[in-house]
C-alpha positions in Angstrom: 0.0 0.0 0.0 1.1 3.2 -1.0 0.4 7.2 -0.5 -3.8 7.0 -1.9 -4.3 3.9 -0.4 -4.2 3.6 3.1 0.0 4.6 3.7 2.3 7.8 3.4 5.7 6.8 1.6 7.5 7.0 5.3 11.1 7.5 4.1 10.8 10.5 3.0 11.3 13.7 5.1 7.8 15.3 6.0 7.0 18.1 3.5 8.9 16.4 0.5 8.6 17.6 -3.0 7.9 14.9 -6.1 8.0 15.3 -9.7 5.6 13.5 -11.8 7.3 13.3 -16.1 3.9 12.2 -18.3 1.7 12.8 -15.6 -0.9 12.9 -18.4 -1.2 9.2 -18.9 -2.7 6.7 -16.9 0.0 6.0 -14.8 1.4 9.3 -14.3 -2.2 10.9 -13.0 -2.4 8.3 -10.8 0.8 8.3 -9.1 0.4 12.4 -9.2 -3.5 12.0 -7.5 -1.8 9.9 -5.0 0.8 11.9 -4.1 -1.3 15.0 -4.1 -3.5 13.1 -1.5 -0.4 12.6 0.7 -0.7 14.6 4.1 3.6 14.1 4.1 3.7 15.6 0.7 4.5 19.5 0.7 4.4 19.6 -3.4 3.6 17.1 -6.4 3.8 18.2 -9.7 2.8 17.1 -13.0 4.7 17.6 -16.5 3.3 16.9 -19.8 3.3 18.5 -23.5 0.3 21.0 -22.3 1.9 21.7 -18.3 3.3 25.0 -17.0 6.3 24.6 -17.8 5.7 22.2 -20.6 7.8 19.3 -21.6 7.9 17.3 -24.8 10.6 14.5 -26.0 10.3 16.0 -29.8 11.8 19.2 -28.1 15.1 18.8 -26.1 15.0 22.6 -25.4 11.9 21.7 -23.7 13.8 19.1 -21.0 16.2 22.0 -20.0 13.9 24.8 -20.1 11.4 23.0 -17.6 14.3 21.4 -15.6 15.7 25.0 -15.2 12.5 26.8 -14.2 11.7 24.4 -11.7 15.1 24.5 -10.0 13.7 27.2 -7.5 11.1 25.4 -6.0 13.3 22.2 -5.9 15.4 20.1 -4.7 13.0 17.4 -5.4 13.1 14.4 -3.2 11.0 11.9 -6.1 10.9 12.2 -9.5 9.5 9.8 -11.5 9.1 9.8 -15.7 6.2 8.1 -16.3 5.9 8.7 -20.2 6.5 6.2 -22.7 5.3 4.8 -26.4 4.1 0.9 -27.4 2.0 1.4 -30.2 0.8 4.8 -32.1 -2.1 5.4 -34.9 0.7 4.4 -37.3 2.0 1.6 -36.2 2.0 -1.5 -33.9 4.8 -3.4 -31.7 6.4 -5.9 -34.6 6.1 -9.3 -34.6 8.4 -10.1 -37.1 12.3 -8.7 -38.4 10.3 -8.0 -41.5 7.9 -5.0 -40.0 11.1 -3.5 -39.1 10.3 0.5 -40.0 12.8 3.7 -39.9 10.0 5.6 -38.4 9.0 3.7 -35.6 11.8 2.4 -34.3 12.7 6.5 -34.4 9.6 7.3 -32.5 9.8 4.5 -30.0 13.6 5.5 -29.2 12.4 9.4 -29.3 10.1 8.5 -26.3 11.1 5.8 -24.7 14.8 6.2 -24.5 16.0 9.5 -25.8 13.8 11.9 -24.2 14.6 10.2 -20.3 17.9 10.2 -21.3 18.1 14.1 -21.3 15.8 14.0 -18.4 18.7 12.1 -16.5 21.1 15.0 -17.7 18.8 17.9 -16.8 16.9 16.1 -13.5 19.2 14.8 -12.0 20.7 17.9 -10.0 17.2 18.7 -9.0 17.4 15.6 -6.7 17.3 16.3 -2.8 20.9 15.4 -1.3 19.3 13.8 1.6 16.7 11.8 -0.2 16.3 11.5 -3.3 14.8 9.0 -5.7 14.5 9.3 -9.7 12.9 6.6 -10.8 12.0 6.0 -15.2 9.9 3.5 -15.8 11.1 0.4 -18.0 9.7 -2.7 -19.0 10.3 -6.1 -18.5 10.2 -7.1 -21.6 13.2 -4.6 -22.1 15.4 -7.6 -20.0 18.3 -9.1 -22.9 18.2 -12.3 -20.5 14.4 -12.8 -19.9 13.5 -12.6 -24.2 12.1 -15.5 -24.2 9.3 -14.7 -27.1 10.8 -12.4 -29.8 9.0 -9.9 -31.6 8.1 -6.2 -30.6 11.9 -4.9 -31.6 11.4 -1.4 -31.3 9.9 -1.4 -27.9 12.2 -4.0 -26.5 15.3 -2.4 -27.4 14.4 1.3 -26.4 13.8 -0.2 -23.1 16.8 -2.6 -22.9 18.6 0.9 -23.9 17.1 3.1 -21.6 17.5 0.5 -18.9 21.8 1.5 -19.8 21.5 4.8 -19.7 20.1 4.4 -16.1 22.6 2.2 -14.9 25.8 4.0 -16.4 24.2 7.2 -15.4 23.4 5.9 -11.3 27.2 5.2 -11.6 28.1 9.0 -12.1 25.4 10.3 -9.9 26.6 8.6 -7.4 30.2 10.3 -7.4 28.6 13.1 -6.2 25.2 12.8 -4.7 25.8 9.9 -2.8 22.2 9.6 -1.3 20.8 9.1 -4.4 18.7 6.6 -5.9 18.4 5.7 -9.6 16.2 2.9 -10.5 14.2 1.8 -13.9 11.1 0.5 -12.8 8.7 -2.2 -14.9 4.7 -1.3 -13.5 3.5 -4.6 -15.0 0.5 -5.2 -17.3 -1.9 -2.2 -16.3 -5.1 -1.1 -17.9 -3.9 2.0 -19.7 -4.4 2.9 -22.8 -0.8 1.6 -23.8 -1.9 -1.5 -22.7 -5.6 -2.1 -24.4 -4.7 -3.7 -27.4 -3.1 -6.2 -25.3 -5.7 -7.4 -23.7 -5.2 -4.4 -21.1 -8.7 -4.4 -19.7 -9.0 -7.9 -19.4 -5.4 -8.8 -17.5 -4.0 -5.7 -16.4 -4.2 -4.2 -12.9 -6.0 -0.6 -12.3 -4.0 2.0 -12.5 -4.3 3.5 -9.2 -3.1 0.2 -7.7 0.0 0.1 -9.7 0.9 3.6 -8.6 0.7 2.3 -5.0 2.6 -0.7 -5.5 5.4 1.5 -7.6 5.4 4.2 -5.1 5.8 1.7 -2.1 8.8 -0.1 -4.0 10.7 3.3 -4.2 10.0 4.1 -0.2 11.8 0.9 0.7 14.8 1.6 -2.2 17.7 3.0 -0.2 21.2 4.6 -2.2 22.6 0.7 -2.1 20.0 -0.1 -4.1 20.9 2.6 -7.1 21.4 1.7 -10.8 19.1 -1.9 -10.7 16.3 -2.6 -12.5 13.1 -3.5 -10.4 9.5 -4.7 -10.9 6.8 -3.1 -9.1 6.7 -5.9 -6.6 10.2 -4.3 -5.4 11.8 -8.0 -7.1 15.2 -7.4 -8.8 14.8 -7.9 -12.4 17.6 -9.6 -14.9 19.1 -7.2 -17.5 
């Protein structure tokens, strides 16, 4: 149970400040709402194409501009990107080398990978020295060792690449903010709208328990526990 549902996230200092990246999807409103709804919570904020300051992974300026004009009411003790791209109007995960496309593996990479990457450059410094947790969101199915089905190329590999630039970049942050956390984070099968053409509705878990089970994994993470890659459950996942 998590901040929403019935707990406050305990280690962290009364009044902390989170950051919600993509808090305009399923799982980002619902992490926001629950932090929002924390008495322990001082501020939660929200950052998507349409926020004040906006943010958009077509736009790098936009990563910097928003990390700047946030830095005054930082340091952040949570930040969390929540944003990320399965499927789109044009296109579907692939289930075979020859769907293979330019475009999409461009606009998988643009969200999924390139745009947290510069959110790791620019977010980073915004993180509380005492306590502080950035967490980006990966996927299971980004794990090298666990591909045990094939397909869905694009998605996979933005994740598996993402889930790198985490790692290597938990290794420098740690030279200098040695309290800090860095973890990519798989939320399961949830019924957003990423998720509905995969049976979403029928398997996945709402999206308000999700964001309580994610948001009680990070409480418990302490800075031994930066650069892995864990499942919402708090499990350690294979690379």
């Amino acid at each position: 149970m998590a901040a929403g549902l019935g707990m406050s996230l305990d280690s962290f200092p009364t009044g902390f400040k989170a950051l919600i990246i993509g808090a305009s999807g399923g799982i980002g409103a619902a992490m926001l709402a629950q932090l929002q709804a924390d008495p322990r919570c001082g501020l939660a904020l929200g950052l998507h194409r349409q926020s004040q300051p906006p943010i958009d992974f077509d736009d790098e300026a936009s990563v910097a501009s928003a990390a700047a004009s946030l830095a005054a009411l930082g340091p952040f003790h949570l930040i969390i990107n929540a944003a990320g791209l399965l499927h789109a109007a044009q296109f579907m995960p692939e289930k075979k080398l020859g769907d293979l496309n330019f475009e999409q593996l461009l606009a998988t990479f643009q969200v999924n990978t390139f745009g947290p990457a510069l959110l790791l450059r620019h977010f980073s410094k915004l993180l509380a020295r005492e306590r502080g947790v950035l967490a980006l969101l990966s996927a299971k199915v980004g794990s090298i060792e666990d591909n045990q089905l094939g397909g869905w190329y694009s998605y996979r590999a933005s994740k598996a690449a993402l889930n790198m630039l985490l790692k290597t970049a938990a290794i420098e942050v740690k030279r200098s903010q040695p309290q800090a956390v860095l973890v990519a984070l798989h939320p399961g099968t949830v019924n957003t709208a990423l998720s509905q053409p995969f049976r979403g509705g029928e398997i996945g878990r709402p999206a308000d328990v999700a964001a309580a089970e994610m948001l009680a994994t990070l409480d418990l993470l302490t800075p031994a526990d930066t650069g892995q890659f864990r499942s919402y459950s708090g499990a350690r996942l294979p690379w």
